[in-house]
C-alpha positions in Angstrom: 33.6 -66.3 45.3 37.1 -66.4 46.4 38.7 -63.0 45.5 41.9 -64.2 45.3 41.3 -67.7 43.2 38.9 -67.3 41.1 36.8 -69.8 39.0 36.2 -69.8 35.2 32.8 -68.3 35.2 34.2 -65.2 36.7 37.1 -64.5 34.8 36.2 -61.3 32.1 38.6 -61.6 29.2 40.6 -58.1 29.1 41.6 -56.8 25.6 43.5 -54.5 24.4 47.6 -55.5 25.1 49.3 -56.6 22.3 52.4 -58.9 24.1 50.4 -61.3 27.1 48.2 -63.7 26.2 45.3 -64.7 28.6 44.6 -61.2 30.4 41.7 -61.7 32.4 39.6 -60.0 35.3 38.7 -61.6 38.5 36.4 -59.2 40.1 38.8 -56.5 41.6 42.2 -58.6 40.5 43.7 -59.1 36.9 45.2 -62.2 36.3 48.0 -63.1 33.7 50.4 -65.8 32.7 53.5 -66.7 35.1 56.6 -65.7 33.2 60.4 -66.2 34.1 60.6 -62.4 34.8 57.2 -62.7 37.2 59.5 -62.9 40.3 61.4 -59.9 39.1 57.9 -57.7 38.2 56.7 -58.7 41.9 59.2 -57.5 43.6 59.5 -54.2 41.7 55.6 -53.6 42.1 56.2 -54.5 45.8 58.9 -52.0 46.3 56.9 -49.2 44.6 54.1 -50.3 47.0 56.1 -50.1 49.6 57.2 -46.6 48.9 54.1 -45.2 48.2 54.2 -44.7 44.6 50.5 -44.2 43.7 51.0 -44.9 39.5 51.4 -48.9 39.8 49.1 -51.9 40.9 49.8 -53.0 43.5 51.3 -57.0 43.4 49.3 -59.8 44.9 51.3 -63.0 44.2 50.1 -65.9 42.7 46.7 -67.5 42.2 45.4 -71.2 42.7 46.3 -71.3 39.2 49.9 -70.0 38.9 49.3 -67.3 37.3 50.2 -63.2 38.6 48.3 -61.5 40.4 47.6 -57.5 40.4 45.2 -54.9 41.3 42.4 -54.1 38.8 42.7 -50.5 38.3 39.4 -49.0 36.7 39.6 -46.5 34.0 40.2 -46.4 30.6 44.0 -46.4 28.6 44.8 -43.0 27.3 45.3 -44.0 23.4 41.3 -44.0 23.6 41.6 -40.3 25.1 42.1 -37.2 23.7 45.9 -36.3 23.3 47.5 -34.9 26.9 47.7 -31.3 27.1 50.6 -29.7 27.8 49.8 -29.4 31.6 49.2 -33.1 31.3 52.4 -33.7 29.7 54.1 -32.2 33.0 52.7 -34.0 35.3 53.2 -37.3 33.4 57.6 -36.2 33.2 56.7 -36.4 36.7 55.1 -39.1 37.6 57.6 -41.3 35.3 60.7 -38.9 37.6 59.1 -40.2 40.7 59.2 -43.6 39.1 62.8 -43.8 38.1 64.3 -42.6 41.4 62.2 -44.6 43.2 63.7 -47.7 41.2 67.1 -46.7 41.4 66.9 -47.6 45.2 65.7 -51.2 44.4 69.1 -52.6 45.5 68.6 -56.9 44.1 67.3 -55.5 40.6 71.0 -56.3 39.0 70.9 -59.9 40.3 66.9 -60.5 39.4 65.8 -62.2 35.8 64.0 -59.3 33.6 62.6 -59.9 30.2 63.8 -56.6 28.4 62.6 -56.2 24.9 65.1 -54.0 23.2 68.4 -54.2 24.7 69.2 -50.6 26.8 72.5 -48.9 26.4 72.9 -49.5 29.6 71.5 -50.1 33.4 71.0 -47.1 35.4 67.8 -48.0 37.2 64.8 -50.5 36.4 62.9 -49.0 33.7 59.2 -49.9 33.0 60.1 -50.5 28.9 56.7 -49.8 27.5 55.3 -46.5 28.6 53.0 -45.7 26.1 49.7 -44.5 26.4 47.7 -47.7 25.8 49.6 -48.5 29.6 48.7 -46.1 31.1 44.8 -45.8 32.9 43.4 -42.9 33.3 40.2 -42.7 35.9 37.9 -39.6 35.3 36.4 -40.2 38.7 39.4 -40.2 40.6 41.9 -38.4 38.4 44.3 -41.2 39.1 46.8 -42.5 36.3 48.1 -46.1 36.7 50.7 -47.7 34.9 49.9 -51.3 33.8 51.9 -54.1 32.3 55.2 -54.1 33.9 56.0 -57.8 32.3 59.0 -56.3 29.8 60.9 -54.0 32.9 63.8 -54.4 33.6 67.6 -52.5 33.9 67.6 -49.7 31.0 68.6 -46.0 31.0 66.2 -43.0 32.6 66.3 -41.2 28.8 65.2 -44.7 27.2 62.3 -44.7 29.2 61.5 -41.1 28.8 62.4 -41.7 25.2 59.7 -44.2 24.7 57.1 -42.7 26.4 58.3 -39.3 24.4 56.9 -41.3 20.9 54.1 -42.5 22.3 52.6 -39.8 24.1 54.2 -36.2 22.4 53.8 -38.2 20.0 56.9 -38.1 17.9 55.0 -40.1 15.0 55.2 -39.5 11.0 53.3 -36.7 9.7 53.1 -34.8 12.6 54.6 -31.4 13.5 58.4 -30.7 14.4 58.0 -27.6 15.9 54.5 -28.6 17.7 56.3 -31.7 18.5 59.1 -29.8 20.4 57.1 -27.8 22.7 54.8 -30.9 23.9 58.6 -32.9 24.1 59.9 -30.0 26.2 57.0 -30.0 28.3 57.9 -33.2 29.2 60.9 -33.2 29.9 60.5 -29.8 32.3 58.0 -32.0 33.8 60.8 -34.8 34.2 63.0 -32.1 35.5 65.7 -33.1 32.9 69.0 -31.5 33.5 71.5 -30.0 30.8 72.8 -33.4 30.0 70.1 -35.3 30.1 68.1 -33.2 27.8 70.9 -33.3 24.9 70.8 -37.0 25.4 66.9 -37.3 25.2 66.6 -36.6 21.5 68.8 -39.7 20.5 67.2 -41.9 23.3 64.1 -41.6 21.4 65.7 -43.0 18.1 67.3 -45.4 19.7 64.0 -46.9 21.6 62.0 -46.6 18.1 64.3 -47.9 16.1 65.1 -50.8 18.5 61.6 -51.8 18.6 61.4 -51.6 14.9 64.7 -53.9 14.6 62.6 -56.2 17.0 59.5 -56.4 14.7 61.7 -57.2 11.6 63.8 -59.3 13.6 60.7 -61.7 14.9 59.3 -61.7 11.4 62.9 -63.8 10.3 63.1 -65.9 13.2 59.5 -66.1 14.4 59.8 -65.5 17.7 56.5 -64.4 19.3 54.8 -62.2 19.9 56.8 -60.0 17.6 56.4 -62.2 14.7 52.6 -62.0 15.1 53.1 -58.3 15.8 55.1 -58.0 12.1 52.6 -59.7 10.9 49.6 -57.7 11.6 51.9 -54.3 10.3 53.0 -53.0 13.4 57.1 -52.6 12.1 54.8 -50.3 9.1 54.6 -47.9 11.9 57.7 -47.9 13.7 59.8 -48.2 11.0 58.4 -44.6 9.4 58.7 -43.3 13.4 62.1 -43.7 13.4 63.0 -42.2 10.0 60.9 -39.3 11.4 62.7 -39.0 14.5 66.3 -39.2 12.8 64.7 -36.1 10.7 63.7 -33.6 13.4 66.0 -34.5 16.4 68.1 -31.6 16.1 64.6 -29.5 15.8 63.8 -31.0 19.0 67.4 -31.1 20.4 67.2 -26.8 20.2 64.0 -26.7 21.8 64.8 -28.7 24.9 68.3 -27.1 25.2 66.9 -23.2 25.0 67.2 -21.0 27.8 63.8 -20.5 28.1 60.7 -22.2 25.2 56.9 -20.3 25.4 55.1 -23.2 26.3 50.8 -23.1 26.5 48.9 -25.0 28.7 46.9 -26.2 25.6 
């Protein structure tokens, strides 16, 4: 077999995301739809590559088919894992630090077609847009994590992307636990290296990213624009709706946590 064509009988359907269509396997490649943004995502991935950032798949062009082509990275996405730790919640403020710096050096990104979801409140750097735990592989064997589906990156703001990740993987979801929630949060963040600033903007970046995606969901369900129509649909605005009524809540609970001088923070 060609590694790097590809026939039917090898493909292995991958499941899992809920935006592309048509993820498949091709023994150690993945292989997903050409989009408008494609050109943008490969050059990204490439500079990341290129600067040894060891979180990303590396970019392999297109196939016979016309379709992107990436790395397979084996593991298995953290939303089937246990929660992160508090240790682990360090290292992934850092590994999303290293990320963002890294892309603010990507000099073409203003001039390059992106497909960004929820409109940032602003472009500071390229921003991955969907850092949630069922993107991010985990490999027991190796201990590597590796983000996946960078299709939705694009210009947005460092706290954004924190922000979202910050719901997803704190979490910051209904009917958890403010305080509980601000030591994992500021575990983060430390692990991000946020400064003064920066942590008194996080708390509002969150609501912002939540309530954006929620505003998407409703909005797809009026016009039917897919996938968020589809998304609306199967109930997914019945969670982010709640999430940002949550966040609006307990962001000044969180806000005084990241901002203390110093926050007892365990390990567990």
């Amino acid at each position: 077999m060609d590694d790097t064509q590809g026939g039917m009988d090898d493909e292995e359907a991958l499941h899992g995301g809920n935006v592309s269509d048509e993820v498949v396997r091709v023994g150690r490649t993945v292989r997903k739809p050409w989009t408008r943004a494609s050109p943008a995502v490969g050059a990204l991935l490439t500079h990341l590559c290129e600067r040894g950032y060891e979180a990303a798949p590396a970019w392999l062009g297109r196939d016979g088919r016309g379709r992107q082509c990436l790395e397979y990275v084996p593991g298995t996405t953290a939303d089937r894992l246990p929660p992160m730790t508090v240790a682990e919640l360090r290292r992934l403020g850092a590994l999303i630090r290293r990320l963002h710096d890294l892309t603010a050096d990507l000099p073409s990104f203003p001039a390059l077609e992106w497909d960004v979801a929820v409109a940032p409140r602003r472009g500071e750097i390229v921003c991955h847009h969907d850092l949630g735990p069922w993107n991010l592989v985990r490999d027991t064997d190796s201990a590597a994590w590796t983000f996946i589906d960078w299709d939705n990156a694009g210009p947005g703001t460092r706290m954004g992307d924190l922000g979202y990740a910050a719901h997803g993987f704190v979490p910051l979801h209904p009917g958890g636990s403010p305080a509980r929630d601000a030591v994992r949060l500021r575990a983060l963040a430390d692990g991000y290296g946020c400064d003064d600033a920066q942590r008194r903007e996080l708390p509002d970046a969150v609501l912002h990213e939540v309530r954006g995606m929620h505003g998407l969901l409703v909005e797809g369900a009026r016009t039917g624009r897919q996938p968020w129509a589809r998304l609306h649909a199967e109930g997914h605005a019945d969670h982010w709706g709640p999430a940002a009524d949550y966040v609006k809540r307990h962001r000044h609970v969180w806000l005084a946590a990241l901002t203390a001088p110093s926050l007892s923070v365990p390990d567990a």
